[in-house]
C-alpha positions as CSV (number, residue, x, y, z in Angstrom):
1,X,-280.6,49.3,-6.6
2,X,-277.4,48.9,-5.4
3,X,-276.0,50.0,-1.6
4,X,-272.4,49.1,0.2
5,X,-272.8,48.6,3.5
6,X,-269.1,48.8,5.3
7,X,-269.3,47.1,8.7
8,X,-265.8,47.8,11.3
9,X,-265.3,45.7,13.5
10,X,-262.8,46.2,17.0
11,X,-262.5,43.0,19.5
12,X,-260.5,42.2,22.5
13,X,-259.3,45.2,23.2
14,X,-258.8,44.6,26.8
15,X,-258.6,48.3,28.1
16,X,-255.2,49.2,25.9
17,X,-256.0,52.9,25.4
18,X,-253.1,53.9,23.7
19,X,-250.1,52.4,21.9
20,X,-248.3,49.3,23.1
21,X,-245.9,46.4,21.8
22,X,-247.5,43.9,19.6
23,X,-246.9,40.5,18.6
24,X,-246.3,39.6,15.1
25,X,-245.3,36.3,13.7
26,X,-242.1,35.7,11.1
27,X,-240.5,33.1,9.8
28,X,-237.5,33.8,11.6
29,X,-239.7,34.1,15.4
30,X,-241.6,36.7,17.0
31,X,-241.1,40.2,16.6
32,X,-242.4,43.5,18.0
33,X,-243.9,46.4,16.7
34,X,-245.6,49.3,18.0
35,X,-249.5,49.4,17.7
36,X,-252.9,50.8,18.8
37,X,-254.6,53.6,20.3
38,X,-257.9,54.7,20.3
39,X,-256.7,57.8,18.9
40,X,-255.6,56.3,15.9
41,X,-258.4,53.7,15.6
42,X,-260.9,57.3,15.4
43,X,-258.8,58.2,12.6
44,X,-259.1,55.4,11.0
45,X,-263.1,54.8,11.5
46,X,-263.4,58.7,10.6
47,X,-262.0,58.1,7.2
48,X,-263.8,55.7,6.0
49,X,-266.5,57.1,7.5
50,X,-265.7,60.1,4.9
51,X,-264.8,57.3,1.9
52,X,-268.7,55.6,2.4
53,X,-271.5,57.0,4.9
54,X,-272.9,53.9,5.4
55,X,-270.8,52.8,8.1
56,X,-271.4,50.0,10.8
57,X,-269.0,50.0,13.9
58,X,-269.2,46.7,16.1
59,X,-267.4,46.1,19.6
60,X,-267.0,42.2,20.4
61,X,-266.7,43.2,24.1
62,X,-263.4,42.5,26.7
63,X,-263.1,46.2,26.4
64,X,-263.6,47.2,29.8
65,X,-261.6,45.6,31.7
66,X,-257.9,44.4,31.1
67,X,-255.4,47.4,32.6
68,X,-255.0,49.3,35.3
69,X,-257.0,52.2,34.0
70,X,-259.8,50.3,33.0
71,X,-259.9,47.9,36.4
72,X,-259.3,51.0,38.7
73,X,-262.5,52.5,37.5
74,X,-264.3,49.3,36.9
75,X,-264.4,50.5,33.2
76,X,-265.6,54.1,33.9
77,X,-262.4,56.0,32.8
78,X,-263.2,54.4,29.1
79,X,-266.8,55.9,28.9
80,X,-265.8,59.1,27.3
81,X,-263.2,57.5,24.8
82,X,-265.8,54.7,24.0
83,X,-268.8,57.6,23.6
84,X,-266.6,59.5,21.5
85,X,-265.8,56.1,18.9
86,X,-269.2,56.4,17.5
87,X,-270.1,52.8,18.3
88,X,-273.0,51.2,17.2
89,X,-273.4,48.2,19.1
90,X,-271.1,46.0,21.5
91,X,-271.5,42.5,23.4
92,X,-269.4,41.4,26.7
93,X,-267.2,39.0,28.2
94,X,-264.6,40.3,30.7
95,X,-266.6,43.8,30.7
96,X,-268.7,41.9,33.4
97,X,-266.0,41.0,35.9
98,X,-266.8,43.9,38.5
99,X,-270.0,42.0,38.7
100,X,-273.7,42.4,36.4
101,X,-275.0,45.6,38.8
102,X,-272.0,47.5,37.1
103,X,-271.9,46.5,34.0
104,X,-275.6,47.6,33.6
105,X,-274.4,51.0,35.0
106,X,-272.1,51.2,32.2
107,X,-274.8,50.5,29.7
108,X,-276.8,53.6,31.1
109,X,-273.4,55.7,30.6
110,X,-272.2,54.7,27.1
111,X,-274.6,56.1,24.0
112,X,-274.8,52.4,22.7
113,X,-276.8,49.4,23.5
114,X,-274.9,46.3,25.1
115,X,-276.7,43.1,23.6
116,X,-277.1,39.3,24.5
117,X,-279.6,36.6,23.7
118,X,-278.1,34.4,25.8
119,X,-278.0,36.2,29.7
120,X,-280.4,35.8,31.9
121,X,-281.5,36.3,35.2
122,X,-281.2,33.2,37.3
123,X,-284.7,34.2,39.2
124,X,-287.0,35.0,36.4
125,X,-285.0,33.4,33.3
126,X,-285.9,37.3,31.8
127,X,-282.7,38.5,29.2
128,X,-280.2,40.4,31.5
129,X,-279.9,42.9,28.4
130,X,-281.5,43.5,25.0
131,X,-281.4,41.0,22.6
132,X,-280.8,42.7,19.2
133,X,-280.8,46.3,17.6
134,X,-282.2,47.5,14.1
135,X,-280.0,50.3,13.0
136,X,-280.9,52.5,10.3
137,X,-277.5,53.0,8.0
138,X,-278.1,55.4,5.8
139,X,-281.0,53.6,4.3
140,X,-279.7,49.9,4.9
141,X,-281.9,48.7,7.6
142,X,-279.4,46.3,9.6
143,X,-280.4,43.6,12.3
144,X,-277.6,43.6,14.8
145,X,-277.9,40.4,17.6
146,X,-275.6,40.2,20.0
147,X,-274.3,36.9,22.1
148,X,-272.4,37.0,25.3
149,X,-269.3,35.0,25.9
150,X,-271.1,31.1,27.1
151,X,-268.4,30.3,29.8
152,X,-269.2,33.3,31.8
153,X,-270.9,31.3,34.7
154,X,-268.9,28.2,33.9
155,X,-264.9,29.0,34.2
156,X,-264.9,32.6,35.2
157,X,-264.8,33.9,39.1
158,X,-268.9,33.4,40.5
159,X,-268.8,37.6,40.7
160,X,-268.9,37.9,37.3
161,X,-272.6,35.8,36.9
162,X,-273.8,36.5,40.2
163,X,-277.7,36.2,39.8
164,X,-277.3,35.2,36.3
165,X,-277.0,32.0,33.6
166,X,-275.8,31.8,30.1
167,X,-276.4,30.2,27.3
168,X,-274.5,29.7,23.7
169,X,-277.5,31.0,21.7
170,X,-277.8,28.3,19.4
171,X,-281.1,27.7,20.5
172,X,-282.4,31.4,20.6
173,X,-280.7,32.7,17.4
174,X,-283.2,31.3,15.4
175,X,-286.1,32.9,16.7
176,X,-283.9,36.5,17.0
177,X,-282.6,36.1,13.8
178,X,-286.8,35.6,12.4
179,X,-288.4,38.6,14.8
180,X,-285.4,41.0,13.3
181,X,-286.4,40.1,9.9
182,X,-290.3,40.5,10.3
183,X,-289.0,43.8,12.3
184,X,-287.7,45.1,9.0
185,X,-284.0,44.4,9.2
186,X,-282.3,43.8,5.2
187,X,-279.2,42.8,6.7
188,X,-278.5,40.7,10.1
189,X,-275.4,40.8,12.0
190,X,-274.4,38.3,14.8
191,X,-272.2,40.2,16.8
192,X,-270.8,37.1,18.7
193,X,-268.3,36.5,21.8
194,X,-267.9,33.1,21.7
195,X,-265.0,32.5,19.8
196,X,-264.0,31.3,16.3
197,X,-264.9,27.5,16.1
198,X,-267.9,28.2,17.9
199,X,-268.9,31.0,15.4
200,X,-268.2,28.6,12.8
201,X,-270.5,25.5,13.8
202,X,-273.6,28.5,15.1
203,X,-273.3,29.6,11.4
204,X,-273.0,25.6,10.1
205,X,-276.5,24.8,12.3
206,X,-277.8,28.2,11.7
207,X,-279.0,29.4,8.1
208,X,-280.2,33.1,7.5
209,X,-277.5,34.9,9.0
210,X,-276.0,37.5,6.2
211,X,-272.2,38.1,8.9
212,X,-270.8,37.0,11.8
213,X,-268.7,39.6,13.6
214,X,-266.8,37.4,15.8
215,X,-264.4,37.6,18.9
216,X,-262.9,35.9,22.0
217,X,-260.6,33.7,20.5
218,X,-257.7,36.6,19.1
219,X,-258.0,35.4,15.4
220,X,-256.3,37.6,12.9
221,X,-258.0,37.1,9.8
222,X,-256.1,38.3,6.8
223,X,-258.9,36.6,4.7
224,X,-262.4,37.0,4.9
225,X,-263.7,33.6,5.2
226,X,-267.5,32.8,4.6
227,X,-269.0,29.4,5.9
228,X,-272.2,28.5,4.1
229,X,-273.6,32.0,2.9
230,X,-272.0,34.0,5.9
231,X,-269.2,36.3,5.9
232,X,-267.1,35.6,9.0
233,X,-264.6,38.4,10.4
234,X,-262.0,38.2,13.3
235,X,-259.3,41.1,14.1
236,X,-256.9,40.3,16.7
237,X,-256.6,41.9,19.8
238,X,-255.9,45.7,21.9
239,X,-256.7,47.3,19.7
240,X,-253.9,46.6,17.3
241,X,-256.5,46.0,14.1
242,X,-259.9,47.2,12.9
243,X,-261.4,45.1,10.9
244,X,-263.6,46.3,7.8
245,X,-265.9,44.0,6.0
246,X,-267.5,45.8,2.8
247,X,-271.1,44.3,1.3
248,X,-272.6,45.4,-2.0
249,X,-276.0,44.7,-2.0
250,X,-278.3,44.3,-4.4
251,X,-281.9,45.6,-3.1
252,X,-281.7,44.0,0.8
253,X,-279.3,41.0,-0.4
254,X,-275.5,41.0,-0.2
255,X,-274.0,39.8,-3.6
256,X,-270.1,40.2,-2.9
257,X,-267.4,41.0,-0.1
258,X,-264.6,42.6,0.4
259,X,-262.5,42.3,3.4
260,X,-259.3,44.3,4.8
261,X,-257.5,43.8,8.2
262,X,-256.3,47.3,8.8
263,X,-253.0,47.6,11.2
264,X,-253.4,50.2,13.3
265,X,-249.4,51.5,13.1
266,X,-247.9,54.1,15.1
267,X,-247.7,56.6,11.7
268,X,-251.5,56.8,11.7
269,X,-252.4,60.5,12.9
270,X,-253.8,61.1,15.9
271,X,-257.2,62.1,16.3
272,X,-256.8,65.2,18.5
273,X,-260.0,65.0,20.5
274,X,-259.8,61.5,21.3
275,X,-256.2,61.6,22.3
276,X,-256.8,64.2,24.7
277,X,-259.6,61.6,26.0
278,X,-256.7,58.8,26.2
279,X,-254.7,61.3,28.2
280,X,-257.3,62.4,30.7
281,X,-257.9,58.7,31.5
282,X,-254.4,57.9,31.6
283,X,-252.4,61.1,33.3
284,X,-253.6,60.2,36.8
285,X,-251.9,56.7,36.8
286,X,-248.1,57.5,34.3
287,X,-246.1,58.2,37.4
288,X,-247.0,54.7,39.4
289,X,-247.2,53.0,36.2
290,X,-244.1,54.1,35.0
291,X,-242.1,52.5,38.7
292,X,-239.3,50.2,37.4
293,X,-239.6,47.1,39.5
294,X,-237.1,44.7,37.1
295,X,-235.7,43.4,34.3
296,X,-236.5,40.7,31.7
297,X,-234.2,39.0,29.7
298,X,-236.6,37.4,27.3
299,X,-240.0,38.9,25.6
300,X,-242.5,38.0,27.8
301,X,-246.0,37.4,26.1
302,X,-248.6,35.0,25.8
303,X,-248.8,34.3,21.7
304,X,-248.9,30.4,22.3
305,X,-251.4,27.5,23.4
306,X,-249.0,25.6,25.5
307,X,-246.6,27.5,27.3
308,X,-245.8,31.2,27.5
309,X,-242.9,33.5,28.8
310,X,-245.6,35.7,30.1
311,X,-247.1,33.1,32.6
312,X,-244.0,31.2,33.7
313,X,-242.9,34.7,35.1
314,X,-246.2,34.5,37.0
315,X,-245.6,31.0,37.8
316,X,-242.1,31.2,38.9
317,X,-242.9,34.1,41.4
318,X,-245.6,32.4,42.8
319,X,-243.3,29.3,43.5
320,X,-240.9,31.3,44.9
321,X,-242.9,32.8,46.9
322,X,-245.0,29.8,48.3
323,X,-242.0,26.8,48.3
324,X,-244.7,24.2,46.3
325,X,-243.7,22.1,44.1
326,X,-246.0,23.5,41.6
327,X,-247.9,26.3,40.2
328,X,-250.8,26.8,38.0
329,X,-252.8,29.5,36.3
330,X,-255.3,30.1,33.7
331,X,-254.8,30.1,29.8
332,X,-255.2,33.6,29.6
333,X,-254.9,35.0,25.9
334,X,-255.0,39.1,27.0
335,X,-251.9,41.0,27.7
336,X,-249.9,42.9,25.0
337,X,-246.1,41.6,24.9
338,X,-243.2,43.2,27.3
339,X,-240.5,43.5,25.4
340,X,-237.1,42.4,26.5
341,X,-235.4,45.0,29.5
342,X,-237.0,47.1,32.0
343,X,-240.2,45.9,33.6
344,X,-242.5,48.4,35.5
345,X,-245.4,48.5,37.2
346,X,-247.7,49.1,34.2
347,X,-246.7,46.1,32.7
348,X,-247.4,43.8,35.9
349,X,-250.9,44.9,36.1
350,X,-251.3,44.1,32.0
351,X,-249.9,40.4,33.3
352,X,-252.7,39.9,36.0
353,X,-255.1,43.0,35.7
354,X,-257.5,41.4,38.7
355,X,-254.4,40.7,41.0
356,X,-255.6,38.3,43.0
357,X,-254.0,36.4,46.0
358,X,-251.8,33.6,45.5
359,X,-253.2,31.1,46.9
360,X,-252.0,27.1,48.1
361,X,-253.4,23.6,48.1
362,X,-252.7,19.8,48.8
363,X,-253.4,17.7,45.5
364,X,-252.9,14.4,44.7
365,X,-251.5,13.0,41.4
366,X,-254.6,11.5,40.9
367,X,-256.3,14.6,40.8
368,X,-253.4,16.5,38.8
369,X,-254.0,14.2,36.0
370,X,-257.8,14.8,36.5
371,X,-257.5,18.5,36.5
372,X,-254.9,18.1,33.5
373,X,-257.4,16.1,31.1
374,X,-260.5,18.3,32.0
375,X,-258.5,21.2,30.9
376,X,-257.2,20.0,27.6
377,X,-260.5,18.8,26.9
378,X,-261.6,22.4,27.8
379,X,-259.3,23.6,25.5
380,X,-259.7,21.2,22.2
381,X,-262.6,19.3,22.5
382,X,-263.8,18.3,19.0
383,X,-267.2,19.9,19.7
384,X,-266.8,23.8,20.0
385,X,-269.1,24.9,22.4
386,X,-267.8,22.4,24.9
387,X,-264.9,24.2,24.8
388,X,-263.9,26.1,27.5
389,X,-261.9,28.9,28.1
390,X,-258.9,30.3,26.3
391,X,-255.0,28.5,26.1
392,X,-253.8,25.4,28.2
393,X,-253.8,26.0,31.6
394,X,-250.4,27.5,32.5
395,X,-248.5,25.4,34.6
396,X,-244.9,25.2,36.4
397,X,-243.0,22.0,37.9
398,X,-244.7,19.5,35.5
399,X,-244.3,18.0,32.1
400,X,-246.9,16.2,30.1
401,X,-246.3,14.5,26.9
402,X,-249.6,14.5,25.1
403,X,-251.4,13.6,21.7
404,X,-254.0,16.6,21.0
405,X,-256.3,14.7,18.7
406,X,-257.2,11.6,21.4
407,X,-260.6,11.7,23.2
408,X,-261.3,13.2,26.4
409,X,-259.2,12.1,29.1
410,X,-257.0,10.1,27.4
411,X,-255.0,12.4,25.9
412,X,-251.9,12.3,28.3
413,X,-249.5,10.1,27.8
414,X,-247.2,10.6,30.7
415,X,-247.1,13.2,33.5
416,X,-243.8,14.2,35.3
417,X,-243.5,16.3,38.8
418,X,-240.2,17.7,38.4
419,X,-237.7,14.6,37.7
420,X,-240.0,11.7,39.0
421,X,-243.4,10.4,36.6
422,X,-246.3,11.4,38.2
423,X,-247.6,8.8,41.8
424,X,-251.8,9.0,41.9
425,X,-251.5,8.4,45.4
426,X,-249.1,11.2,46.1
427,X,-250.1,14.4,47.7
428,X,-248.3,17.4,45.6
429,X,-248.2,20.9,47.4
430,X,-249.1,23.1,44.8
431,X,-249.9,27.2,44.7
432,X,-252.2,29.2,42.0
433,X,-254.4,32.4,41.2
434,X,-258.0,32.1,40.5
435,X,-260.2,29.8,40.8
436,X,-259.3,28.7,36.8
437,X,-255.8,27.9,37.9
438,X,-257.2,24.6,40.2
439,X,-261.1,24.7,40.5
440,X,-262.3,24.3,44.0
441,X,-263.1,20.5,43.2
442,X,-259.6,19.5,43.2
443,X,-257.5,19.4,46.1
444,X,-258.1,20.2,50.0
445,X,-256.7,22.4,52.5
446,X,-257.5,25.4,49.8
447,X,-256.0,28.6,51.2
448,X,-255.1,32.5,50.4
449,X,-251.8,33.5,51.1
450,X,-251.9,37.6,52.3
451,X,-249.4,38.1,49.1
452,X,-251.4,39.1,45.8
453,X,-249.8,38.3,42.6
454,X,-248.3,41.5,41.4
455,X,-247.1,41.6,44.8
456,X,-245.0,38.0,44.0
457,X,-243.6,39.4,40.5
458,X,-242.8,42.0,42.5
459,X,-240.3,40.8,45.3
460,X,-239.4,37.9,42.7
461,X,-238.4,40.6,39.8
462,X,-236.3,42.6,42.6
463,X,-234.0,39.2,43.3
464,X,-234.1,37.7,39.8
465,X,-233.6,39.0,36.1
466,X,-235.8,36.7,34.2
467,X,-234.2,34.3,31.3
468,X,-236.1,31.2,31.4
469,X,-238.8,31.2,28.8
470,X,-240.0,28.2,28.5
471,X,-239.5,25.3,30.2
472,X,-241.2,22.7,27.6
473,X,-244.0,21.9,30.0
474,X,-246.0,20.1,27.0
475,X,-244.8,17.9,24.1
476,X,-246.7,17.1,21.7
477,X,-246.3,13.3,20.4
């Protein structure tokens, strides 16, 4: 007998609620469009809904958290839009950065299960949530397992795993993807924030596993891909695309795939109750959002590894603000793009949702080059999971010429502070936000400054228009 089984599939949505600029790539540059919405993403889910019945919606996580609306509530304006999605399952990353006592709150507010086989609690190694789900589709029993983002107690602020350690499920799935079979699930689902190349080698190490619904890692998959007898899907970030992933299936096995990465453009109706959602969690923050605070003479986003208009705003701010010599911060990939002209308010908190201080430190070179290998190691070490994080850290008054494909910690080549190559026995003053833009290990004399970040692009916007974006901080040789 033969069944489809359509599976949807949101990730990295990051709190964008409704429409916003998005990044698309041409062969002539960048260019933006308008995307998004959960108002548009209902419609979309609601006709296909009306198209097959057996329908499977999948949230990769970074949902909660990522704009002012979502951060100012830890996540608890987006309860009623997320309710109202008709959701069947979701996993975490960011969604945990108010800290695991909240995010467990959230799970007893939203009307579908948060899953990991890979958190656990640090005291009594018990899972922090519930492993897997078996959900009944219209007949198609379906085996849904989810796995947190690894690098939550690794790279991200300690708040975010207090009392808790992950794992990259590797080792668990295994057994999960067994006791959901013997449970009765047909089909199994690995609903995975780890990231693409990760997905890739757990499916390469893993047999049994029928898709992979991945996220973290902002992959816009045009193509299905399938690795071994998976089906691997992808679909960009906030909210921009839904991905659907269409199995025939012949008794409990699927036999083909189709795939389609649907754009969620501003001509899609509106779903009428869910927009009035948007609006309630919205309306109470559109007049300070909406403050003009500058100008930007460039589109500021963060679509590449290396370097990004986005961050050297941050950067130069910061630098302005402290007098170092240089500035680092994460390799963040969230933030939708600003497009060239006024900058408000909204838009600084989309830059650096958590606003933290700015903070300084003395560093020598020897460290810098320390802290610069660990982090491109983090970033492209030849075994997935021991990658770490999302783009290059983000950095201002350096330049590093590099060869990608060297092993760890020989991969630079030679490091430059402003005009003069890089002295190991030097101490640089330097200045950065968050603990990812110079770990604690590196450097002395660690210190807040009483200015917070969107406080910096602040004052800096209101003496500068900003035009520089890029400064080629990286070459590639």
């Amino acid at each position: 007998m033969k069944n489809q089984l359509t599976i949807l599939q949101i990730n990295d949505v990051h709190g964008y609620l409704d429409l916003h600029p998005e990044l698309y790539y041409k062969n002539q540059g960048i260019e933006l469009r308008t995307a998004g919405g959960y108002s548009r993403i209902k419609t979309i889910v609601e006709n296909i809904r009306k198209e097959n019945g057996q329908v499977l919606f999948l949230d990769n996580g970074d949902t909660l958290h990522g704009t002012y609306e979502a951060v100012e509530s830890e996540g608890e304006s987006l309860v009623p839009i997320l309710n109202n999605l008709g959701l069947d399952a979701m996993t975490f990353h960011w969604d945990i950065a108010y800290g695991p006592d909240i995010l467990l709150k959230r799970q007893e507010e939203l009307n579908y299960p948060i899953l990991a086989i890979n958190a656990y609690d640090k005291d009594t190694h018990e899972l922090y949530t519930n492993p897997y789900v078996i959900k009944d589709i219209q007949g198609i029993r379906v085996g849904i397992i989810g796995i947190a983002c690894n690098i939550i107690d690794k790279t991200m602020p300690k708040k975010f795993s207090e009392g808790l350690y992950f794992t990259n499920g590797s080792d668990e799935l295994p057994k999960y993807l067994k006791e959901a079979r013997e449970n009765g699930a047909e089909v199994t689902v690995v609903l995975s924030h780890l990231g693409f190349p990760q997905d890739v080698k757990l499916i390469e190490d893993t047999p049994g596993i029928d898709v992979v619904i991945s996220g973290h890692t902002h992959n816009r998959l045009e193509q299905l891909q399938k690795v071994n007898d998976t089906y691997i899907m992808q679909s960009g970030s906030h909210g921009s695309f839904v991905g659907k992933l269409t199995l025939t299936l012949f008794g409990s096995k699927p036999v083909t795939a189709t795939h389609e990465l649907i754009h969620v453009e501003e001509s899609i109706v509106e779903d009428k109750t869910m927009k009035k959602l948007v609006h309630k969690a919205m309306e109470p923050h559109i007049e300070k959002l909406s403050k003009v605070v500058g100008k930007t003479e460039v589109v500021l986003h963060r679509g590449n590894a290396l370097e990004s208009p986005m961050d050297n705003l941050l950067l130069s701010s910061m630098l302005e603000e402290t007098g170092a010599e240089l500035a680092f911060s994460n390799g963040w990939r969230y933030g939708a793009p600003v497009p060239q002209g006024d900058v408000t308010l909204r838009h600084l908190h989309q830059i650096i949702p958590v606003n933290p201080p700015v903070s300084t430190v003395d560093i020598t070179g020897a460290e810098l080059l320390a802290m610069m290998e660990e982090n491109l190691e983090n970033t492209y070490a030849r075994d997935p999971f021991a990658q770490m994080g999302g783009y290059v850290k983000r950095c201002l008054g350096l330049k590093i010429y590099m060869k990608i494909e060297n092993e760890k910690g020989r991969r630079i080549q030679k490091f430059y502070v402003g005009d003069q190559e890089l002295d190991l026995t030097k101490t640089y003053k330097a200045c950065y936000v968050t603990n990812q833009g110079v770990p604690n290990k590196y450097g002395v004399n660690h210190k807040k400054t009483e200015t917070l970040a969107i406080e910096a692009l602040e004052k800096y916007l209101k003496n500068h228009s900003f035009n520089k974006a890029y400064h080629e901080t990286f070459v590639v040789i």
